[in-house]
MARBA-3410 file (N, C-alpha, C, O; in Angstrom, 1 decimal):
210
-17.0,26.6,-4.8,-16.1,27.3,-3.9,-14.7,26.9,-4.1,-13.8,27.7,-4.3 ~ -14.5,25.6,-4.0,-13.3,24.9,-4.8,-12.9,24.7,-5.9,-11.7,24.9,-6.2 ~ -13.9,24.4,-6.7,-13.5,24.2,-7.8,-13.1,25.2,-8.9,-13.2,26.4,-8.7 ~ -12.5,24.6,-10.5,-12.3,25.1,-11.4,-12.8,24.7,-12.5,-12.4,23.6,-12.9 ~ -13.9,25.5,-13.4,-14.2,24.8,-14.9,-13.3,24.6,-15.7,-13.3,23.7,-16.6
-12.4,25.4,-15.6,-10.7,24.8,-16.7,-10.1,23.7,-16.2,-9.3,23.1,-17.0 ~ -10.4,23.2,-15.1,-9.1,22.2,-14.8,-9.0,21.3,-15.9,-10.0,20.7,-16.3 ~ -7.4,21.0,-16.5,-7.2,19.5,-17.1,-7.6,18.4,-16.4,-7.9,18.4,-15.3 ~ -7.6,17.1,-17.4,-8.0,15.9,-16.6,-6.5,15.6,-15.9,-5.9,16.6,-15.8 ~ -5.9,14.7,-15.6,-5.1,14.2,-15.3,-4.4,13.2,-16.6,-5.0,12.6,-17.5
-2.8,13.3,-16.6,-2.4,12.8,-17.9,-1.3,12.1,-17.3,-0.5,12.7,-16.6 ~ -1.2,11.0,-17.5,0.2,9.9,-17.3,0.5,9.0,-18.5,-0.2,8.7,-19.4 ~ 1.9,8.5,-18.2,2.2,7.1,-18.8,3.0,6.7,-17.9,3.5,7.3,-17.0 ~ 3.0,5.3,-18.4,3.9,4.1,-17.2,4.2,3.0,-18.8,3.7,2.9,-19.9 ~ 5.3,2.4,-17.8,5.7,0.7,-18.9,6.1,0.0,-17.3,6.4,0.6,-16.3
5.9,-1.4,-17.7,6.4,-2.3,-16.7,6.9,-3.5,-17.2,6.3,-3.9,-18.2 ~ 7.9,-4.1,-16.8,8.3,-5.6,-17.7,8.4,-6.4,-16.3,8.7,-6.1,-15.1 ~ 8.1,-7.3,-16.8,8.5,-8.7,-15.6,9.1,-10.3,-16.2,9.1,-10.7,-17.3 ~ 9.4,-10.8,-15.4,9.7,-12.2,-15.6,9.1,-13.3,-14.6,9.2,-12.9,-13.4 ~ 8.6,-14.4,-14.7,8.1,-15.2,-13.8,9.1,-16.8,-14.1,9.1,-17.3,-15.2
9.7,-17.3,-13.2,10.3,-18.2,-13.3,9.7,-19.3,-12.1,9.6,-18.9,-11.0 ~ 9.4,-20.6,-12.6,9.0,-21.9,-11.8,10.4,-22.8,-11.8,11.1,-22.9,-12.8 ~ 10.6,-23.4,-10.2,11.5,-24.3,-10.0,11.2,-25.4,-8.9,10.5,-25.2,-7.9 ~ 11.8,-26.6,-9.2,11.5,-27.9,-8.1,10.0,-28.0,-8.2,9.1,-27.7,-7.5 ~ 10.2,-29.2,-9.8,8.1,-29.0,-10.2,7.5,-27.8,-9.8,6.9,-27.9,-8.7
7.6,-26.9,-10.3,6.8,-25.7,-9.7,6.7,-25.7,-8.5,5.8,-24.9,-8.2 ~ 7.2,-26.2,-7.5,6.7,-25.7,-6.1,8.0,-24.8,-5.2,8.5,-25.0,-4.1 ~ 8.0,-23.7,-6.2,9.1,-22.5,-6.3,8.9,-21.9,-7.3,9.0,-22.4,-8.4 ~ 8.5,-20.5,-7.1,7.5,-19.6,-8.2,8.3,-18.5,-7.5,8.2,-18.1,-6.3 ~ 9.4,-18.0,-8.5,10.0,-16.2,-8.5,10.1,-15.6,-9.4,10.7,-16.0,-10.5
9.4,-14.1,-9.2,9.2,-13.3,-9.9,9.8,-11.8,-10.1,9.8,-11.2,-9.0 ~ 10.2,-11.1,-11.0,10.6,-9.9,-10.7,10.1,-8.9,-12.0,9.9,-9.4,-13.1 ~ 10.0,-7.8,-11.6,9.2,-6.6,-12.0,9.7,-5.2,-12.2,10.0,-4.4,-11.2 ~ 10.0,-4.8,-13.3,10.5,-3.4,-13.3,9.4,-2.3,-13.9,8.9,-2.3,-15.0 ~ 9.2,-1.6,-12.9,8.0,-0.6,-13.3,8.7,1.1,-13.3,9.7,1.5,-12.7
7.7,1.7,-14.4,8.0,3.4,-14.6,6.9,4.0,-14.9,6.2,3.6,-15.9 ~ 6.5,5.1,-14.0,5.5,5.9,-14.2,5.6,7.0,-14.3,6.3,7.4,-13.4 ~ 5.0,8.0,-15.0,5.4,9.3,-15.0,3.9,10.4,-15.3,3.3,10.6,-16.3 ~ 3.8,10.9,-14.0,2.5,11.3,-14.2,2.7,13.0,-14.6,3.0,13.8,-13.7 ~ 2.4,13.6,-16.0,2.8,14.4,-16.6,1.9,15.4,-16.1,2.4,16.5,-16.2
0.8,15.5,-15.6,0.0,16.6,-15.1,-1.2,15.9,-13.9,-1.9,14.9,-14.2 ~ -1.4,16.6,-12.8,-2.4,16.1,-11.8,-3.4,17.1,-11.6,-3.6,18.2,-12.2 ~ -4.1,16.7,-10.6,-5.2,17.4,-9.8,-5.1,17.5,-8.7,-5.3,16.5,-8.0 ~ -4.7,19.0,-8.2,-4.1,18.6,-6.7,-5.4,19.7,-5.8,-5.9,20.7,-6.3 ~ -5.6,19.1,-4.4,-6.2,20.3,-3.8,-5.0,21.0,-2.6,-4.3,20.6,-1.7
-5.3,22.6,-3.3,-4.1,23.4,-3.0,-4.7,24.0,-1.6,-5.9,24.2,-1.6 ~ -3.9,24.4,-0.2,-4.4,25.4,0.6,-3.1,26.1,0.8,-3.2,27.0,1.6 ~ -1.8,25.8,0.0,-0.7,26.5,0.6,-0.1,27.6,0.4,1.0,27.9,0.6 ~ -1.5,28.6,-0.3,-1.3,30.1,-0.3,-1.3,30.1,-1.9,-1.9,31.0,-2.4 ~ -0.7,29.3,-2.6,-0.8,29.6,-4.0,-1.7,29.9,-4.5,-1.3,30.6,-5.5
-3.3,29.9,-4.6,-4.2,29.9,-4.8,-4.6,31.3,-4.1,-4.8,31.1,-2.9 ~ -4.6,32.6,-4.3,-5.0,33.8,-3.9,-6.4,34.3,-4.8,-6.7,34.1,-5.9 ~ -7.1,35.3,-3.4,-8.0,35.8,-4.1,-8.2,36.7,-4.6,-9.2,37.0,-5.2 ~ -6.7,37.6,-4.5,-7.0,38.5,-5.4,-6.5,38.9,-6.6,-6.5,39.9,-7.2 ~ -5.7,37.2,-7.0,-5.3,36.9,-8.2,-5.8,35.9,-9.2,-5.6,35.8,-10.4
-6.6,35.2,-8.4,-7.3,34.0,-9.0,-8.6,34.5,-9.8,-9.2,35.5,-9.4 ~ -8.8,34.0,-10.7,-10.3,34.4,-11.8,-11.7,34.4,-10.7,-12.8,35.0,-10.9 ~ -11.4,33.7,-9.9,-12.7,32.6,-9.6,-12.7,33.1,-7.7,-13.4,32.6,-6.8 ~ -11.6,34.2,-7.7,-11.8,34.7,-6.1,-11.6,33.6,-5.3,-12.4,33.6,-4.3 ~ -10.8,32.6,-5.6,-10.7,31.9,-4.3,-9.7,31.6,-3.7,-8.7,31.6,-4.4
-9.5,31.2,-2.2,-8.4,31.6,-1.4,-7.4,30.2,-1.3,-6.3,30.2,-0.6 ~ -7.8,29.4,-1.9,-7.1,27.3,-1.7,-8.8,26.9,-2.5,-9.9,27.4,-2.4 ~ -7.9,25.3,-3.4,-9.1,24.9,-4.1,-7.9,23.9,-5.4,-6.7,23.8,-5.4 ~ -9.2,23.2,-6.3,-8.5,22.5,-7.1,-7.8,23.5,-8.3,-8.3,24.6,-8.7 ~ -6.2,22.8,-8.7,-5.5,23.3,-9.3,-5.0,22.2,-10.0,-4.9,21.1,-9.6
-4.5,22.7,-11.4,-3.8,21.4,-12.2,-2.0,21.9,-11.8,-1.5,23.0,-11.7 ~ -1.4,20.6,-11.7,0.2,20.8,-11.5,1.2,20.1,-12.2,0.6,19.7,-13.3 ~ 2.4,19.7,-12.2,2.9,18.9,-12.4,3.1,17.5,-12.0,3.8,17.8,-11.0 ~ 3.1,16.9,-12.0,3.0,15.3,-11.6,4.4,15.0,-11.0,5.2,15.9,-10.6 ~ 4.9,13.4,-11.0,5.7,13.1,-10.8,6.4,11.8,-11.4,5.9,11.4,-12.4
7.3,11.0,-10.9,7.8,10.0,-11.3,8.3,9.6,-10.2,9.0,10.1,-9.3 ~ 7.5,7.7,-10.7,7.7,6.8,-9.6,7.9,5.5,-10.3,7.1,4.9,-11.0 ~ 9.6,5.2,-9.8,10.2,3.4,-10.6,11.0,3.0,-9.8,12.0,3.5,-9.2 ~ 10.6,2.1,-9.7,11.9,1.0,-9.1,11.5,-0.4,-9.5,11.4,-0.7,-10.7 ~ 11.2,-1.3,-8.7,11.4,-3.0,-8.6,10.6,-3.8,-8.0,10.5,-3.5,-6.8
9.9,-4.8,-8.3,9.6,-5.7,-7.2,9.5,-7.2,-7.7,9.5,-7.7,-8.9 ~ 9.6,-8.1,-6.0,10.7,-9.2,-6.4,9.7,-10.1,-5.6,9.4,-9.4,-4.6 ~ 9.2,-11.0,-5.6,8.7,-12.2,-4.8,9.1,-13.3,-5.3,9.5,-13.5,-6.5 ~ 8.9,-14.4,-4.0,9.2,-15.4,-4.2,8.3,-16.1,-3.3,8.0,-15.9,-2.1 ~ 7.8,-17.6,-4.3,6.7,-18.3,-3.4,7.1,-19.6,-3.3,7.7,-20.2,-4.3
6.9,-20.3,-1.9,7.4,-21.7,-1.8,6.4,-22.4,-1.3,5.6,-22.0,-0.5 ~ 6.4,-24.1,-2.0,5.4,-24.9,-1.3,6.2,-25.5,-0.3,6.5,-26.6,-0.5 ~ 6.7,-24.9,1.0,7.8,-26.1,1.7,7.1,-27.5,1.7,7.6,-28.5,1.2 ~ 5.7,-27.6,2.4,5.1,-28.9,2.6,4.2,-28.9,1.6,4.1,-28.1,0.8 ~ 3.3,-30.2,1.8,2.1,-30.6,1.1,0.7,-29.1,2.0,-0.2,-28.4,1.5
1.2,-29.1,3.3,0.0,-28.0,3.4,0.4,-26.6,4.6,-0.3,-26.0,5.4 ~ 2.2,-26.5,3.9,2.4,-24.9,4.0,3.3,-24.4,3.2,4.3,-24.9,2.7 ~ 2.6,-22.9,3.1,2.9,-22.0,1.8,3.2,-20.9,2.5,2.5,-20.2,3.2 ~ 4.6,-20.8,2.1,5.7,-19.9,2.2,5.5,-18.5,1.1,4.9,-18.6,0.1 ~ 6.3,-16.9,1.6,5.9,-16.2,0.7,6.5,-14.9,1.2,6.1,-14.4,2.3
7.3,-14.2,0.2,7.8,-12.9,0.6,7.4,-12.3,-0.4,6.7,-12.7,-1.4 ~ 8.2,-10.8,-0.3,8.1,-10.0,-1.4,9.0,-8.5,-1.0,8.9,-8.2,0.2 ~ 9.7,-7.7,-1.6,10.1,-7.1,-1.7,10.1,-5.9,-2.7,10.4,-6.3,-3.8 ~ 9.9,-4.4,-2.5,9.6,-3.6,-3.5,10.4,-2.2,-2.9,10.5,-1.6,-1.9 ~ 10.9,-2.0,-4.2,12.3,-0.7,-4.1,11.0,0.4,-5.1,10.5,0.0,-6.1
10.7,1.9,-4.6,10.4,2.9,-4.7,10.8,3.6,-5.0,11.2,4.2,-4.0 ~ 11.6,4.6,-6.7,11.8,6.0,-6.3,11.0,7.1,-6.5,11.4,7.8,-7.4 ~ 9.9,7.5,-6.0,8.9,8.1,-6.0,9.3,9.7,-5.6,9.2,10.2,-4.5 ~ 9.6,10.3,-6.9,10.1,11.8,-6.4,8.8,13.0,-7.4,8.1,12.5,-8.3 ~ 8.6,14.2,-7.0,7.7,15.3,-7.7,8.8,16.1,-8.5,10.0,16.2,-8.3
7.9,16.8,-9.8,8.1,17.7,-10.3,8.8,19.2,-9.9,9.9,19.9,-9.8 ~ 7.5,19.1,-9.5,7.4,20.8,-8.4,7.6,20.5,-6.7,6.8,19.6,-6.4 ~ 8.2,20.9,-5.9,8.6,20.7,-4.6,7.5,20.7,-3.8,6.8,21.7,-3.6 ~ 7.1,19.5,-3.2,5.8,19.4,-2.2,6.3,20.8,-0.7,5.4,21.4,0.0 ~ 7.3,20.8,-0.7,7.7,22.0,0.7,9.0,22.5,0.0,9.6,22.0,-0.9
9.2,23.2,0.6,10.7,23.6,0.4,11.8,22.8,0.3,12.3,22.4,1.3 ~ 12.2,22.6,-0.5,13.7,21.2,-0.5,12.8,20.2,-0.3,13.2,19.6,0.7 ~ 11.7,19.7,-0.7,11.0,18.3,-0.5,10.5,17.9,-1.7,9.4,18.2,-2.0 ~ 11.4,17.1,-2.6,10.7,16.4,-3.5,10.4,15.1,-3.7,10.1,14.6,-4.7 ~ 10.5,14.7,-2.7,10.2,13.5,-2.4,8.9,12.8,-2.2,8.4,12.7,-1.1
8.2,12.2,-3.4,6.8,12.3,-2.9,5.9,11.2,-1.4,5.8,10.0,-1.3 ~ 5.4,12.1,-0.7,4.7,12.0,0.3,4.3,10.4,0.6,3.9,9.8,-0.4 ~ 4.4,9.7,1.6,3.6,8.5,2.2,4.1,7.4,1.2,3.3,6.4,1.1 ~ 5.2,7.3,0.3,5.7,6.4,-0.5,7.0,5.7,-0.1,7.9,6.2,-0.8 ~ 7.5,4.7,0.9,8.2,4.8,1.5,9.3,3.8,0.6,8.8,2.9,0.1
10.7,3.9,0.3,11.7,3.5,-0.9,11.5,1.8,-0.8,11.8,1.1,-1.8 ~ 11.1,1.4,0.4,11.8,0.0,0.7,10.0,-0.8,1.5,9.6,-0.6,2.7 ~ 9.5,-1.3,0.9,8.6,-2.4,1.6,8.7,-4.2,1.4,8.9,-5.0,0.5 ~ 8.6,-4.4,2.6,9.0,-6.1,2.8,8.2,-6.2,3.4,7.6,-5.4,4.1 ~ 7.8,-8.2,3.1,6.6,-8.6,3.5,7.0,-10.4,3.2,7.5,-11.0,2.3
6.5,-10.7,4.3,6.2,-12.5,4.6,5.0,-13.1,5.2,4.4,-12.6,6.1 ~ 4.7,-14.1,4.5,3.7,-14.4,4.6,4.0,-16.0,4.8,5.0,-16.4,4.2 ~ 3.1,-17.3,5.9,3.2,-18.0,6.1,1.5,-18.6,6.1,0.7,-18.0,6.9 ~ 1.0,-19.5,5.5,0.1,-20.4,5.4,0.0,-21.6,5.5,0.4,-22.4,4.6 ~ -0.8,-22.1,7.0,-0.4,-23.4,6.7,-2.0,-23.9,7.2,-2.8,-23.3,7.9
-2.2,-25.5,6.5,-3.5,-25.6,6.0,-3.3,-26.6,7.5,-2.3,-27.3,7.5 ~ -3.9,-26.7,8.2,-4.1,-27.5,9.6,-4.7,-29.1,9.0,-4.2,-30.2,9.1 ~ -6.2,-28.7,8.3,-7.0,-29.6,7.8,-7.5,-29.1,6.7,-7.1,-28.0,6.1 ~ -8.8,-30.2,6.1,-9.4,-29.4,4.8,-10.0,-28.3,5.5,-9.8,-27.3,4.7 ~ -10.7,-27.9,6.6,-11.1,-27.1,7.4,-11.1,-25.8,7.9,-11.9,-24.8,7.9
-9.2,-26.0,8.5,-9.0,-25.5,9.3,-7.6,-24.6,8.5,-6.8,-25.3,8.0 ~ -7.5,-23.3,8.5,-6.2,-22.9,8.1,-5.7,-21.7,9.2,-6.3,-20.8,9.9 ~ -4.6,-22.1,9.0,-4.1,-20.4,9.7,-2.6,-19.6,9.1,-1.6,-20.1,8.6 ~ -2.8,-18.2,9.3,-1.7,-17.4,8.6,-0.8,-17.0,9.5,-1.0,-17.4,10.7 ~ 0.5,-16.1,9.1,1.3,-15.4,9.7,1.6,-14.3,8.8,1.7,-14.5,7.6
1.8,-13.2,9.2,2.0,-12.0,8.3,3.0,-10.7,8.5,2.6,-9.6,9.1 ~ 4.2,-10.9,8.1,4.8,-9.4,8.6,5.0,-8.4,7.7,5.5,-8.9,6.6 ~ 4.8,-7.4,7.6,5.1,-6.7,6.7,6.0,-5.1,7.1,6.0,-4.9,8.3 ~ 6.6,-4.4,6.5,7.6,-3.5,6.6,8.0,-2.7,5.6,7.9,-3.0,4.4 ~ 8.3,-1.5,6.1,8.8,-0.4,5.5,9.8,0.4,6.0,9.9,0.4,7.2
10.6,1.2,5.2,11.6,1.6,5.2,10.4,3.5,5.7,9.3,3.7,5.3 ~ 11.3,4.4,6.8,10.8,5.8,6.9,10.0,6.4,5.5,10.1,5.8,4.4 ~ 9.5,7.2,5.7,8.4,8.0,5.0,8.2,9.0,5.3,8.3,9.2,6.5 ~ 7.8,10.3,4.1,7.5,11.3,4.4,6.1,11.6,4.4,5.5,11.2,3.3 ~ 5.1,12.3,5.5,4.1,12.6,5.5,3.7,14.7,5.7,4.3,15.6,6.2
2.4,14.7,5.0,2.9,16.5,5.3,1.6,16.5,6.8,0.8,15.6,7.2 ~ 1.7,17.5,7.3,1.1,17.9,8.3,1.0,19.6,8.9,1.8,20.3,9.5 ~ -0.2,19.9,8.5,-0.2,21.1,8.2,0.6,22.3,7.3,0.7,23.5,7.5 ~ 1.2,21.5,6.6,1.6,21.9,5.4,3.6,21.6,5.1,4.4,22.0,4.2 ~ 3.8,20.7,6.6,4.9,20.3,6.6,5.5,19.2,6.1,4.6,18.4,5.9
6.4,19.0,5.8,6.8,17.9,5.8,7.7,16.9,7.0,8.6,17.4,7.5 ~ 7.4,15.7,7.4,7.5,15.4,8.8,8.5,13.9,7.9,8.2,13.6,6.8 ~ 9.3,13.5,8.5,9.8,11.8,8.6,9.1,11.0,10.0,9.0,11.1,11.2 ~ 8.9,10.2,9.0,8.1,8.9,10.0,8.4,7.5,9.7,8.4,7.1,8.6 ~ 8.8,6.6,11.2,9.3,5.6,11.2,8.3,4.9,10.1,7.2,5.4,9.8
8.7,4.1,9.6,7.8,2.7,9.0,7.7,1.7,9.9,8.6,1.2,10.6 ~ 6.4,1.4,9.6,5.9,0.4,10.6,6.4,-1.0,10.4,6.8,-1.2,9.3 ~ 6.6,-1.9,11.4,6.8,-3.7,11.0,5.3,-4.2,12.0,5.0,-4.2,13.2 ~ 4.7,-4.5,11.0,3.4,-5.3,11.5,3.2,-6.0,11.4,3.2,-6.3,10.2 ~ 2.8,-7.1,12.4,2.5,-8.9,12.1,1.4,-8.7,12.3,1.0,-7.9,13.0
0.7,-9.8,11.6,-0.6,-10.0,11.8,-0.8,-12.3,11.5,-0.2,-13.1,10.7 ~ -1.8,-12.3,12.5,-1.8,-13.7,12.5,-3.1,-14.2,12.8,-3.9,-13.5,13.5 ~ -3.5,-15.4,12.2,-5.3,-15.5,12.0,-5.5,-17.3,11.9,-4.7,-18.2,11.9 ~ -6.9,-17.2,11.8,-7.4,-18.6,12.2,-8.3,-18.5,11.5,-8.9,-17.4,11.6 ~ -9.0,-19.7,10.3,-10.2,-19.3,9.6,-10.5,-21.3,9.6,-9.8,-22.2,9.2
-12.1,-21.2,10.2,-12.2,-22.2,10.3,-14.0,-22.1,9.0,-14.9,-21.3,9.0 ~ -13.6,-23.3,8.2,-14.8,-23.3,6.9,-15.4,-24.4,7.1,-14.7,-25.3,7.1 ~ -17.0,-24.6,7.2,-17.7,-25.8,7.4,-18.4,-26.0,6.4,-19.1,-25.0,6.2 ~ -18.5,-26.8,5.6,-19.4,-27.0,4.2,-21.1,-27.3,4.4,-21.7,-28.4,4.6 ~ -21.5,-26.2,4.2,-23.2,-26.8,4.3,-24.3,-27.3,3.4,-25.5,-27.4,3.6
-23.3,-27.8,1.6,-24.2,-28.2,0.9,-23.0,-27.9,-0.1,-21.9,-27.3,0.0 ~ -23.8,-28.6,-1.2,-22.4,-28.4,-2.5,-22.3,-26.8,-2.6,-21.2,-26.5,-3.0 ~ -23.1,-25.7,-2.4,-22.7,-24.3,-3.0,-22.6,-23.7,-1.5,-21.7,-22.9,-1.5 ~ -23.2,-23.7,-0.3,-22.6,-23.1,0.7,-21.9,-23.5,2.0,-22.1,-24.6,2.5 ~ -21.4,-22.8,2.3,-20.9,-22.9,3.6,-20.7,-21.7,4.7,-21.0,-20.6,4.5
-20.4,-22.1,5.8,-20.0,-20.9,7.1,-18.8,-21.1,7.4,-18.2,-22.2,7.5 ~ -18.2,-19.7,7.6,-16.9,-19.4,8.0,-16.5,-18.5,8.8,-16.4,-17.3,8.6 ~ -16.1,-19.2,10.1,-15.8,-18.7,11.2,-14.1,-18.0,11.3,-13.1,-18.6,10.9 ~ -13.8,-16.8,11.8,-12.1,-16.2,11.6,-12.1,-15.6,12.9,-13.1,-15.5,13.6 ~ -10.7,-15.2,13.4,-10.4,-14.6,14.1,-9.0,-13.8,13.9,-8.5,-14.5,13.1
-8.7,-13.4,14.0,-7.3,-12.0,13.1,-6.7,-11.1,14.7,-7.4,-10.3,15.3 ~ -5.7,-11.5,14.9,-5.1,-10.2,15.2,-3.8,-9.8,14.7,-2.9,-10.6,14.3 ~ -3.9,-8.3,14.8,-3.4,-6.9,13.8,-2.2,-6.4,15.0,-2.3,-6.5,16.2 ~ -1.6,-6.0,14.6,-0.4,-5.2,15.2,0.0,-6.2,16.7,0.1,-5.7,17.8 ~ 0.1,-7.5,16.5,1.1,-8.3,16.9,2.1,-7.7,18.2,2.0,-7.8,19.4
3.4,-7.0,17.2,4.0,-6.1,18.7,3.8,-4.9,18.8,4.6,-4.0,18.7 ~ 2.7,-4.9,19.0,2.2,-3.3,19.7,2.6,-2.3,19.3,2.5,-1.3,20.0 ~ 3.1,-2.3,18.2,4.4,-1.1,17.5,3.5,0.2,17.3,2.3,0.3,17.0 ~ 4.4,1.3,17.6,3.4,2.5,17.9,3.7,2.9,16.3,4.8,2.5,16.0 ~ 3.2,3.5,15.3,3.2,3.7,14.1,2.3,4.4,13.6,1.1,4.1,13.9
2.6,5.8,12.4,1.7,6.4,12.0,1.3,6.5,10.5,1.9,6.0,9.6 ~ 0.2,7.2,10.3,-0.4,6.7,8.6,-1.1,7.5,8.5,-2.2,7.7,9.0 ~ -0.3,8.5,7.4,-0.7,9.7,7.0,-0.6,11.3,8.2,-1.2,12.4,8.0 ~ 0.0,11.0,9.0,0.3,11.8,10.2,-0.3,11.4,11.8,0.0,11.9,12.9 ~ -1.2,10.6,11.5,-2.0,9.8,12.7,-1.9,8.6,13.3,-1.7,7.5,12.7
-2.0,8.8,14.4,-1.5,7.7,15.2,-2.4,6.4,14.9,-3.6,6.6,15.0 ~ -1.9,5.2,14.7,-3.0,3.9,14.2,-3.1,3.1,15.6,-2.1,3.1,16.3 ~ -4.4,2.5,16.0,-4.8,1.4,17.2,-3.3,0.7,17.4,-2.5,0.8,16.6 ~ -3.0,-0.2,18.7,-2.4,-1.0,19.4,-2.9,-2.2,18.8,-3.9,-2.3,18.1 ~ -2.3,-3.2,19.1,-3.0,-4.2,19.1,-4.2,-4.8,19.2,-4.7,-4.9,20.3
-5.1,-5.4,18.0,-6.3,-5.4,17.9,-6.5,-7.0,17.6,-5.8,-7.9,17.1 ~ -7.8,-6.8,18.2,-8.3,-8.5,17.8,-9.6,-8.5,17.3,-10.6,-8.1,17.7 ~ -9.3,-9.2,16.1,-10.9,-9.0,15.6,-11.7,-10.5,15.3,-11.3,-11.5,15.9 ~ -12.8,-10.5,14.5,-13.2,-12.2,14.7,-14.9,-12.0,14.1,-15.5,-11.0,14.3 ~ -15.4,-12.9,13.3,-16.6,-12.7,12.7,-16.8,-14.4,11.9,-16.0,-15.3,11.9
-18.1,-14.2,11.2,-19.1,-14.9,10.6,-19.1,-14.7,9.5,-19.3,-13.5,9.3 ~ -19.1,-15.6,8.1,-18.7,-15.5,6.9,-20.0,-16.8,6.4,-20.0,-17.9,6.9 ~ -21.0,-16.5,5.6,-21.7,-17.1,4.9,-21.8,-17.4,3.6,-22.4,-16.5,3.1 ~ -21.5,-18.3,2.9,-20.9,-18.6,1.4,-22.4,-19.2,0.8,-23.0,-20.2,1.3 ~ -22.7,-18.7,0.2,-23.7,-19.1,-0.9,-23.6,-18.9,-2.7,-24.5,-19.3,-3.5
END
């Protein structure tokens, strides 16, 4: 009903270069990343009229189509620190220019749910041999999502998330491990992929290592 026996497969290329640099006895690890990708033909599933039935071979009204792709480069940068003997420091930052060939909407080439700017920190610190716990924020810069064939701007979210993972050794090959995690921190109302995501959540479980 959708499909097409002609469709191409999908065709890209990409290059990426990096550098990793260690400082203060290694316990300072920064890294940076330059990536390019260019995806010269896709597989897209079409419903936005282009696909007609009484032009198409195969009579159908929306379905798979091969298109033009896009191109997506920019940067990314971390940096890891041991401040103490048992916490581990840790960011990262990544620049996006993620634009289409062919216009996703009218005047929109910008491709969809790829937002230019994400940041992120991370905090680990080891309590005991036992006992660890995290901190986590992460962030983005606005984004475009389509919805019902629009294109919409949407905030980017800043989400902390923070956790407790307690590991008890039950023999040289296993152990049990107890966690608990909560997700969206400040309640930030934020959406993904045009939908609204949970409030603050608390989760928590049983982990058996063999």
């Amino acid at each position: 009903m959708y499909g097409d026996p002609g469709l191409r497969p999908d065709r890209s290329s990409s290059i990426d270069a990096g550098i990793d640099q260690t400082m203060w006895n290694s316990r300072i690890r920064l890294s940076g990343t330059y990536f390019y990708t260019r995806l010269n033909e896709v597989v897209v599933f079409d419903t936005s009229g282009a696909i007609n039935a009484v032009t198409d071979p195969l009579g159908r009204n929306g379905g798979y189509r091969n298109t033009r792709g896009g191109i997506a480069r920019g940067a990314e940068f971390s940096a890891s620190v041991a401040a103490t003997r048992t916490l581990q420091l840790t960011g990262a930052y990544t620049y996006t220019d993620a634009r289409q060939q062919t216009p996703l909407a009218a005047g929109v080439w910008r491709t969809y749910e790829i937002p230019q700017h994400q940041y992120s920190m991370t905090a680990t610190q080891r309590f005991s041999t036992r006992l660890t716990g995290f901190f986590l924020l992460s962030a983005s810069s606005d984004y475009l999502a389509s919805v019902s064939g629009r294109a919409f701007q949407f905030k980017g979210p800043a989400r902390g998330q923070a956790g407790l993972s307690y590991r008890r050794p039950m023999g040289e090959f296993r152990a049990i491990r107890i966690y608990g995690k909560a997700d969206n921190l400040f309640n930030q109302t934020y959406f993904e992929n045009g939908f609204r995501t949970p409030g603050r959540t608390l989760t928590g479980g049983t982990q058996f290592e063999f």
